[in-house]
MOPAC internal coordinates of N, CA, C and O (Angstrom, degrees):
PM7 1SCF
backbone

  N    0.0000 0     0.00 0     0.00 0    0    0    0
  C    1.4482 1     0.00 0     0.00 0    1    0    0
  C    1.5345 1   108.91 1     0.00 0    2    1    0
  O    1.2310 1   125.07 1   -13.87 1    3    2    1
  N    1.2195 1   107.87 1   166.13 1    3    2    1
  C    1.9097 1   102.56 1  -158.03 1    5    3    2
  C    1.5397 1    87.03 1  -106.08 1    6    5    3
  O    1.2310 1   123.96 1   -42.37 1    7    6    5
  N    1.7289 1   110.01 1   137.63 1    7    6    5
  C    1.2958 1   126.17 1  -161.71 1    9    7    6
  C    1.7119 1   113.35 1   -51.85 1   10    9    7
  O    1.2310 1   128.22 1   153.44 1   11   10    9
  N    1.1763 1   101.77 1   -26.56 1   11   10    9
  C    1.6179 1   101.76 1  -173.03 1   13   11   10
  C    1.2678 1   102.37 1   -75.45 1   14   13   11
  O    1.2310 1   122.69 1   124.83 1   15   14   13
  N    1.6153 1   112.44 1   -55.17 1   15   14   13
  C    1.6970 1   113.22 1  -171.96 1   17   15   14
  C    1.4419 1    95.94 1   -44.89 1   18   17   15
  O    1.2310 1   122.15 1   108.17 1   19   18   17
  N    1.1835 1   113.50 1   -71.83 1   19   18   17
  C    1.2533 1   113.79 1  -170.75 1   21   19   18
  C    1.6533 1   125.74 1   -28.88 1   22   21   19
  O    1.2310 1   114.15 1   132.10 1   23   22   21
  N    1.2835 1   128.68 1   -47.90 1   23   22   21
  C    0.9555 1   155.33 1  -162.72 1   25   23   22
  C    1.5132 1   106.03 1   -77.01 1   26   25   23
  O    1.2310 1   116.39 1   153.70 1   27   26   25
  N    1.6666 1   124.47 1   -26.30 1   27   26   25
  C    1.6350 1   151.77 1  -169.32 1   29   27   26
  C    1.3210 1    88.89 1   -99.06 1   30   29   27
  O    1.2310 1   115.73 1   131.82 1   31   30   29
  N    1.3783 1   125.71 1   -48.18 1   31   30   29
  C    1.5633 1   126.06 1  -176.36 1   33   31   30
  C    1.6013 1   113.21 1   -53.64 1   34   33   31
  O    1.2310 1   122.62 1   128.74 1   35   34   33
  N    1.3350 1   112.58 1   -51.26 1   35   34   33
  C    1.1141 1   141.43 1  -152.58 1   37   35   34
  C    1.6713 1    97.46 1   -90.67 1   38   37   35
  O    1.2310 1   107.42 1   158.59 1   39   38   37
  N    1.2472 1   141.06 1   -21.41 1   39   38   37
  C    0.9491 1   135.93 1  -178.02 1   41   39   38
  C    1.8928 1    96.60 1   -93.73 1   42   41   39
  O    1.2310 1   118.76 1   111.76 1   43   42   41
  N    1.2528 1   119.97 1   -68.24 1   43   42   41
  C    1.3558 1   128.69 1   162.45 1   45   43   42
  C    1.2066 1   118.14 1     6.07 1   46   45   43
  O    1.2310 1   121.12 1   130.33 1   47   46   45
  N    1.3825 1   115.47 1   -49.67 1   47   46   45
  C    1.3951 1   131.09 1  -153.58 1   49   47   46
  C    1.5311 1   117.52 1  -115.16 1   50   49   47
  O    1.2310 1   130.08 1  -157.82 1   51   50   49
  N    1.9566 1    98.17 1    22.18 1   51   50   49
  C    1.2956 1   126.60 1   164.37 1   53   51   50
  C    1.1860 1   130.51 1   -94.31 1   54   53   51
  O    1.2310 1   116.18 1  -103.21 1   55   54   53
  N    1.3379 1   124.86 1    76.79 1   55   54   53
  C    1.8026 1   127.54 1   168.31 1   57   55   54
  C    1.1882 1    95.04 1    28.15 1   58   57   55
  O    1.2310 1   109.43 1    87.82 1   59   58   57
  N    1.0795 1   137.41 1   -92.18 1   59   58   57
  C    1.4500 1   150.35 1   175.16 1   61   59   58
  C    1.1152 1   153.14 1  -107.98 1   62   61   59
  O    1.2310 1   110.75 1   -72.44 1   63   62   61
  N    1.5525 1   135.00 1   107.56 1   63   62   61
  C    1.1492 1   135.48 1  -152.44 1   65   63   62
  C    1.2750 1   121.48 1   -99.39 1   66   65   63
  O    1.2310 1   112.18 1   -55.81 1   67   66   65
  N    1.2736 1   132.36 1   124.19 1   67   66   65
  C    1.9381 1   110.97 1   166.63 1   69   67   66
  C    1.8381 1   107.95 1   -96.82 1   70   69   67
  O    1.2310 1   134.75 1   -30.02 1   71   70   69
  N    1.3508 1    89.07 1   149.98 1   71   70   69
  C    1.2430 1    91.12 1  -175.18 1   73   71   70
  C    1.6267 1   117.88 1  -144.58 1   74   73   71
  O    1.2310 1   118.20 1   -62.17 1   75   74   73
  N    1.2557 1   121.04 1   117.83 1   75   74   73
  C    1.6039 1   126.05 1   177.79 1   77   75   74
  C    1.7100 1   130.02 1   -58.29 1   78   77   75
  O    1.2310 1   112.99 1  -123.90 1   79   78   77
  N    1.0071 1   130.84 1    56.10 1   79   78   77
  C    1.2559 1   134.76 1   171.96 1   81   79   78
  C    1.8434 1   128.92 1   -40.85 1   82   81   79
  O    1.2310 1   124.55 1   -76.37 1   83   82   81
  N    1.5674 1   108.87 1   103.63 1   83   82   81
  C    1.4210 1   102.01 1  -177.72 1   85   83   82
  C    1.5237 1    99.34 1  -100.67 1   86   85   83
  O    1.2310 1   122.14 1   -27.88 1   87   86   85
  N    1.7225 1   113.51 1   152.12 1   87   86   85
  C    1.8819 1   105.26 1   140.89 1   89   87   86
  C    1.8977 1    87.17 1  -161.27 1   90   89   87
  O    1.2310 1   137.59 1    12.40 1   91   90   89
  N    1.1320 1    83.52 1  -167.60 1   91   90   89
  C    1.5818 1   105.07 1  -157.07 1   93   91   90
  C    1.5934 1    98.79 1  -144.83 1   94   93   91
  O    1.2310 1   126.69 1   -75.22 1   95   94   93
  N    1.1983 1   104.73 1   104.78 1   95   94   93
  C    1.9613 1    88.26 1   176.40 1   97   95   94
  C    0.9754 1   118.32 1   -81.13 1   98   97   95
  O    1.2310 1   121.86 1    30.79 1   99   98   97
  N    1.6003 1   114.05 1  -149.21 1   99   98   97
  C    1.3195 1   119.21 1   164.25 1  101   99   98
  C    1.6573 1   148.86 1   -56.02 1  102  101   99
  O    1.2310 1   138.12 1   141.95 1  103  102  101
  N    1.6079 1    82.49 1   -38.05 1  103  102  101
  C    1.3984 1    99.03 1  -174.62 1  105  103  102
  C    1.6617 1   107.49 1   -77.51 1  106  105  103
  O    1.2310 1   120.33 1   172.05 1  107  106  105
  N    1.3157 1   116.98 1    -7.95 1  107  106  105
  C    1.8740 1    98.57 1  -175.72 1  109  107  106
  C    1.2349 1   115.33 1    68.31 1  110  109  107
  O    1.2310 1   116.88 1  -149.47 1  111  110  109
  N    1.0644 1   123.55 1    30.53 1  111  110  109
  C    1.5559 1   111.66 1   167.60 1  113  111  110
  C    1.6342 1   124.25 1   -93.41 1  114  113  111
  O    1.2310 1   128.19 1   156.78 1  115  114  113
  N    1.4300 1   101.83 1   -23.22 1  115  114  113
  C    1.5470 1   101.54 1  -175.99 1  117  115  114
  C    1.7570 1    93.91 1   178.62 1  118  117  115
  O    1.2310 1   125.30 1    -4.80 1  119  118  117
  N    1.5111 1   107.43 1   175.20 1  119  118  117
  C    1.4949 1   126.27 1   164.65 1  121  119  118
  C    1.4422 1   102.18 1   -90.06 1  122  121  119
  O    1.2310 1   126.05 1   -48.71 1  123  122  121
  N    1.8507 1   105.97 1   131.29 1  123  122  121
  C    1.0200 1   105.59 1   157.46 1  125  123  122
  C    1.7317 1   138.22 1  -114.40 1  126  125  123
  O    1.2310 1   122.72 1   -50.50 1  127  126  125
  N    0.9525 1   112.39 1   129.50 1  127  126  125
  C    1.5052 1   124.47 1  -147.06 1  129  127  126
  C    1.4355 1   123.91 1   -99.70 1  130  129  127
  O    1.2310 1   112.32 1  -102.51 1  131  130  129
  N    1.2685 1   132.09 1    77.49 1  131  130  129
  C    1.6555 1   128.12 1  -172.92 1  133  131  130
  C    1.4954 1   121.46 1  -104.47 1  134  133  131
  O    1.2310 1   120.05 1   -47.47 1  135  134  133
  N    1.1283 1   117.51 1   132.53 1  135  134  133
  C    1.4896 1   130.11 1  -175.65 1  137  135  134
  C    1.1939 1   120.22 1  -102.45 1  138  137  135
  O    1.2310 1   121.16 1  -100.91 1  139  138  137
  N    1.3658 1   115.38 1    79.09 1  139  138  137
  C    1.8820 1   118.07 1  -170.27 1  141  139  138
  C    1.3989 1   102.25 1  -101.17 1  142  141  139
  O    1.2310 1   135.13 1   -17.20 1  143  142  141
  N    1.6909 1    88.33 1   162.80 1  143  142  141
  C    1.4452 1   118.64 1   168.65 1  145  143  142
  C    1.2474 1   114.44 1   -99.37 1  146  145  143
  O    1.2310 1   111.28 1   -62.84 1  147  146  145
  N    1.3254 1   134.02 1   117.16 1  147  146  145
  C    1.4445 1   125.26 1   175.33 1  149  147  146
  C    1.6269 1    99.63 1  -115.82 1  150  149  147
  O    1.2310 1   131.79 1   -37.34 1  151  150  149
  N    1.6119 1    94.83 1   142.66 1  151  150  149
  C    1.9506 1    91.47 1  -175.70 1  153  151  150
  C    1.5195 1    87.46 1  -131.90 1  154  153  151
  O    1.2310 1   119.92 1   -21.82 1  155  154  153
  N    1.6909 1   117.75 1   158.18 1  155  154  153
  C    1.1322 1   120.81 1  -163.82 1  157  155  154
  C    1.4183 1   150.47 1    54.31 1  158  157  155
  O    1.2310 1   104.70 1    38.00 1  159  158  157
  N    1.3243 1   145.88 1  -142.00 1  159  158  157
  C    1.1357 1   129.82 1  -156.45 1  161  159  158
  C    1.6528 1   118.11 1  -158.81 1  162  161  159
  O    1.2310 1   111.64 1   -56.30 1  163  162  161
  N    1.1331 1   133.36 1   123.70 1  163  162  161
  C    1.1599 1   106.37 1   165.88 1  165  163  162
  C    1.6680 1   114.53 1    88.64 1  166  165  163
  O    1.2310 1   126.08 1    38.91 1  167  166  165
  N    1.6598 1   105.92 1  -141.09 1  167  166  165
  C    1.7066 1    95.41 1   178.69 1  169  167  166
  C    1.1645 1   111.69 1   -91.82 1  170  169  167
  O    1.2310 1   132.74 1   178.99 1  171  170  169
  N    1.3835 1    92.99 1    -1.01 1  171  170  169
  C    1.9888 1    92.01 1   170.84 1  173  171  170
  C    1.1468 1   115.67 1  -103.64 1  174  173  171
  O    1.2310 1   117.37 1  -144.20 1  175  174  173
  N    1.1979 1   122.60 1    35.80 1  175  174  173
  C    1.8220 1   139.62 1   177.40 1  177  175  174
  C    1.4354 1    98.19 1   -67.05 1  178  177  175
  O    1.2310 1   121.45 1   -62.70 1  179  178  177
  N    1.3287 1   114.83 1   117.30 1  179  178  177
  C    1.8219 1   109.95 1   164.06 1  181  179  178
  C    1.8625 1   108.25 1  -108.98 1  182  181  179
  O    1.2310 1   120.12 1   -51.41 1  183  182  181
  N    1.1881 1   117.37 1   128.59 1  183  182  181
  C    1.8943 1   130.99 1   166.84 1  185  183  182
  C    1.1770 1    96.16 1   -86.31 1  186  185  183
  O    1.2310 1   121.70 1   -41.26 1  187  186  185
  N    1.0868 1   114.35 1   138.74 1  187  186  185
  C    1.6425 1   139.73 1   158.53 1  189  187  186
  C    1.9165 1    95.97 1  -138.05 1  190  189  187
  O    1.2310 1   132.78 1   -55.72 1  191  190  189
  N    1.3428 1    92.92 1   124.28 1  191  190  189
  C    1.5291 1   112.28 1   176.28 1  193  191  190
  C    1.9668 1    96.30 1  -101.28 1  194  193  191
  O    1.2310 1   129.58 1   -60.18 1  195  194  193
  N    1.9567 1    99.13 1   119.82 1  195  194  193
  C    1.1518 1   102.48 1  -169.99 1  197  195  194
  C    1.5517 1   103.64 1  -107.37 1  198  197  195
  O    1.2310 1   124.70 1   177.24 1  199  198  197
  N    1.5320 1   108.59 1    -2.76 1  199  198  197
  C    2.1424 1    99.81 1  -175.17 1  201  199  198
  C    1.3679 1    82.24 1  -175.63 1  202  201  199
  O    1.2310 1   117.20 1   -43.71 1  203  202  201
  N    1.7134 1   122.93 1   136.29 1  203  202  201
  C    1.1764 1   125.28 1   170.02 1  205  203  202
  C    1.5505 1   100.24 1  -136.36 1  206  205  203
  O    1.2310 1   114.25 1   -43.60 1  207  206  205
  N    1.0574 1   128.49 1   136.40 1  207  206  205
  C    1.4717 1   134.93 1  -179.56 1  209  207  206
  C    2.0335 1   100.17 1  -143.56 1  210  209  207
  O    1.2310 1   139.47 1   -21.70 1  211  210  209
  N    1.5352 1    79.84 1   158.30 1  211  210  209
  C    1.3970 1    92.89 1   176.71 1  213  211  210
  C    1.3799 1   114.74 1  -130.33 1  214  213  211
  O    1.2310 1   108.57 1   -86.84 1  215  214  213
  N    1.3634 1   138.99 1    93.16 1  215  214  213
  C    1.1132 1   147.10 1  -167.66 1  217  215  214
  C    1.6316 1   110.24 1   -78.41 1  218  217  215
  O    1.2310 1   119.98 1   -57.99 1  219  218  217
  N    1.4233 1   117.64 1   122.01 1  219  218  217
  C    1.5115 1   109.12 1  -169.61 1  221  219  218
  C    1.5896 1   102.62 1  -103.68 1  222  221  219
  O    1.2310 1   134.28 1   -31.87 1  223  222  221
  N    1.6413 1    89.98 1   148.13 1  223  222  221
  C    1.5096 1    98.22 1   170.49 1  225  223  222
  C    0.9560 1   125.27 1   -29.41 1  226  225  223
  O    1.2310 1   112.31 1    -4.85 1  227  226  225
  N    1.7032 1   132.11 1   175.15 1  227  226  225
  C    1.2909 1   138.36 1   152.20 1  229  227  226
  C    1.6995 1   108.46 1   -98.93 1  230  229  227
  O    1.2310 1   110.69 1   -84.15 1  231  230  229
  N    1.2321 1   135.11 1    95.85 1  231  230  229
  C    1.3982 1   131.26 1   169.74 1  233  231  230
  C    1.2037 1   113.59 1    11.84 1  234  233  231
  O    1.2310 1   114.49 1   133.64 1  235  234  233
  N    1.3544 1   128.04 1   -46.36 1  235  234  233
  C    1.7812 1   135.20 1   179.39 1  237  235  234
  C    1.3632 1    96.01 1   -63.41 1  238  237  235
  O    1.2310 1   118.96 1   119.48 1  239  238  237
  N    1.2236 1   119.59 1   -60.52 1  239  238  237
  C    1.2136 1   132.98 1  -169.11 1  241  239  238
  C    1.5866 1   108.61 1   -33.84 1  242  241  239
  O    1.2310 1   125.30 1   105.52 1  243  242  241
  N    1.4493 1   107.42 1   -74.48 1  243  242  241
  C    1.6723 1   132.34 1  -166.39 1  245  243  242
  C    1.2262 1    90.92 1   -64.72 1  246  245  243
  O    1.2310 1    98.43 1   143.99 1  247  246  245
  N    1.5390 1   156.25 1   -36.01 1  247  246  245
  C    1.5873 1   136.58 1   174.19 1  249  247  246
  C    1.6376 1   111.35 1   -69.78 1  250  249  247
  O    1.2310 1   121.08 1   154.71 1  251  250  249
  N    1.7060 1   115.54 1   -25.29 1  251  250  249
  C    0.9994 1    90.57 1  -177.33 1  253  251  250
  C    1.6887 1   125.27 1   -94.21 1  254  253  251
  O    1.2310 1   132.07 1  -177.54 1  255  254  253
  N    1.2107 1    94.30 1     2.46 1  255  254  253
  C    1.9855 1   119.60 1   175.38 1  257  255  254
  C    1.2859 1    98.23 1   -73.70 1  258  257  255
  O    1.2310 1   114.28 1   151.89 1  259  258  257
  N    1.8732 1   128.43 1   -28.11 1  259  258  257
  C    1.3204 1   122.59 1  -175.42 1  261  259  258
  C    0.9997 1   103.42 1   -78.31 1  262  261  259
  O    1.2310 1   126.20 1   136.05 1  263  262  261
  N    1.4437 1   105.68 1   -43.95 1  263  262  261
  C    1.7747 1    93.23 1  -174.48 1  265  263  262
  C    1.5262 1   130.19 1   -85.26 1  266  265  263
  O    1.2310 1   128.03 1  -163.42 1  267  266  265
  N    1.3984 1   102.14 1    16.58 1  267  266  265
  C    1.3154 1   115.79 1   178.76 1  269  267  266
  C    2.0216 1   104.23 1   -94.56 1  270  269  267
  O    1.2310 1   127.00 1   141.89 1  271  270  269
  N    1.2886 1   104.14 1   -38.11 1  271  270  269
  C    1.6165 1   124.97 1   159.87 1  273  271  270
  C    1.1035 1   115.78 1   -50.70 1  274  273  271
  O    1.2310 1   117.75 1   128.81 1  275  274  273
  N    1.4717 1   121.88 1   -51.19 1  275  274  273
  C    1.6432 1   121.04 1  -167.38 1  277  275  274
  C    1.5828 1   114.60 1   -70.85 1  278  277  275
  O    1.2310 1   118.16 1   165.33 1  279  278  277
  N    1.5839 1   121.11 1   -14.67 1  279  278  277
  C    1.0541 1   125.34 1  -168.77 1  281  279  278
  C    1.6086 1   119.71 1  -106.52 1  282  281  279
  O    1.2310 1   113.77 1   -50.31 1  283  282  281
  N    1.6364 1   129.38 1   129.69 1  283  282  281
  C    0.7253 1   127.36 1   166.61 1  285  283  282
  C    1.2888 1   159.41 1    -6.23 1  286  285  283
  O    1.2310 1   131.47 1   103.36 1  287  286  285
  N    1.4816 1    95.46 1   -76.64 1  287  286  285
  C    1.4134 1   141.89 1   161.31 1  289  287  286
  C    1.9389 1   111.64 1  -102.72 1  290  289  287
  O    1.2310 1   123.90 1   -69.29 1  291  290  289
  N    1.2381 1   110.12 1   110.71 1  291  290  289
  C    1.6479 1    95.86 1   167.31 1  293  291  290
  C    1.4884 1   101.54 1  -117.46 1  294  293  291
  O    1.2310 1   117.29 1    -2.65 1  295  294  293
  N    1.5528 1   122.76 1   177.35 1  295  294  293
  C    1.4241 1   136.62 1  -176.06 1  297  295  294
  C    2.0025 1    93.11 1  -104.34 1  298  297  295
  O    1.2310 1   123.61 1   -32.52 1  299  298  297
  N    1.0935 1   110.68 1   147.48 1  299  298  297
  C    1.4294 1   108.31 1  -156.99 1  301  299  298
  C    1.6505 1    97.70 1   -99.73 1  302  301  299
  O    1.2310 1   126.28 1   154.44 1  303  302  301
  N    1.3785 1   105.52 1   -25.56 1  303  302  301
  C    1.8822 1   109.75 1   156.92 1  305  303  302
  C    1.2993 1   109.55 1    -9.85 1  306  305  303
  O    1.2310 1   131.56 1    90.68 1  307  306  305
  N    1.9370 1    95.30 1   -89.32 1  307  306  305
  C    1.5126 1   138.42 1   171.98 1  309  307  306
  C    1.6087 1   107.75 1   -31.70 1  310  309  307
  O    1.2310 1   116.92 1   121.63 1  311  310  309
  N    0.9174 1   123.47 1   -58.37 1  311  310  309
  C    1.2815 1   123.77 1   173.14 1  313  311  310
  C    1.4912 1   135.34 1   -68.27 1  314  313  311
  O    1.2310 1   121.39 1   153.13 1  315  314  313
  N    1.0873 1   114.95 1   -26.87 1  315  314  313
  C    1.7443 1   123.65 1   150.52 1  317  315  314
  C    1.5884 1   108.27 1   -70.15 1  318  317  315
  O    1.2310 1   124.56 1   120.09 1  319  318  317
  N    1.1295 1   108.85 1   -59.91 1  319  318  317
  C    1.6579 1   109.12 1  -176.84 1  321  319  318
  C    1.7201 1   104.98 1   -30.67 1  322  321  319
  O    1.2310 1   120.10 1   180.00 1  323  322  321

């Protein structure tokens, strides 16, 4: 099995997990950032949200997310970067 899966397996199968959650919506204002606890498995999965912050763009930042929006076609490089 390939070391990482493995390694995702192996954490999984920990009573309890913390876990870092990023996204960025629509509006461009910032990254938003949550640090949960997940305990158990399955449908008996419980979230507990332990720190949520929202880190805001840098002005450079938010023009260049527009112009990553305004375009059709983007290169997916550019878009992770």
């Amino acid at each position: 099995m390939n070391q990482n899966i493995q390694k995702l397996y192996e954490i999984a199968q920990k009573p309890s997990r913390k876990i870092i959650g990023l996204m960025s919506g629509t509006s461009m204002d910032g990254l938003d950032v949550a640090l949960c606890e997940y305990r158990g498995s399955g449908l008996d999965t419980k979230v507990k949200v332990l720190k949520f912050e929202t880190v805001s763009f840098a002005e450079d930042v938010k023009i260049e997310i527009r112009k990553i929006f305004a375009k059709k076609e983007i290169d997916f490089q550019q878009l992770c970067v």
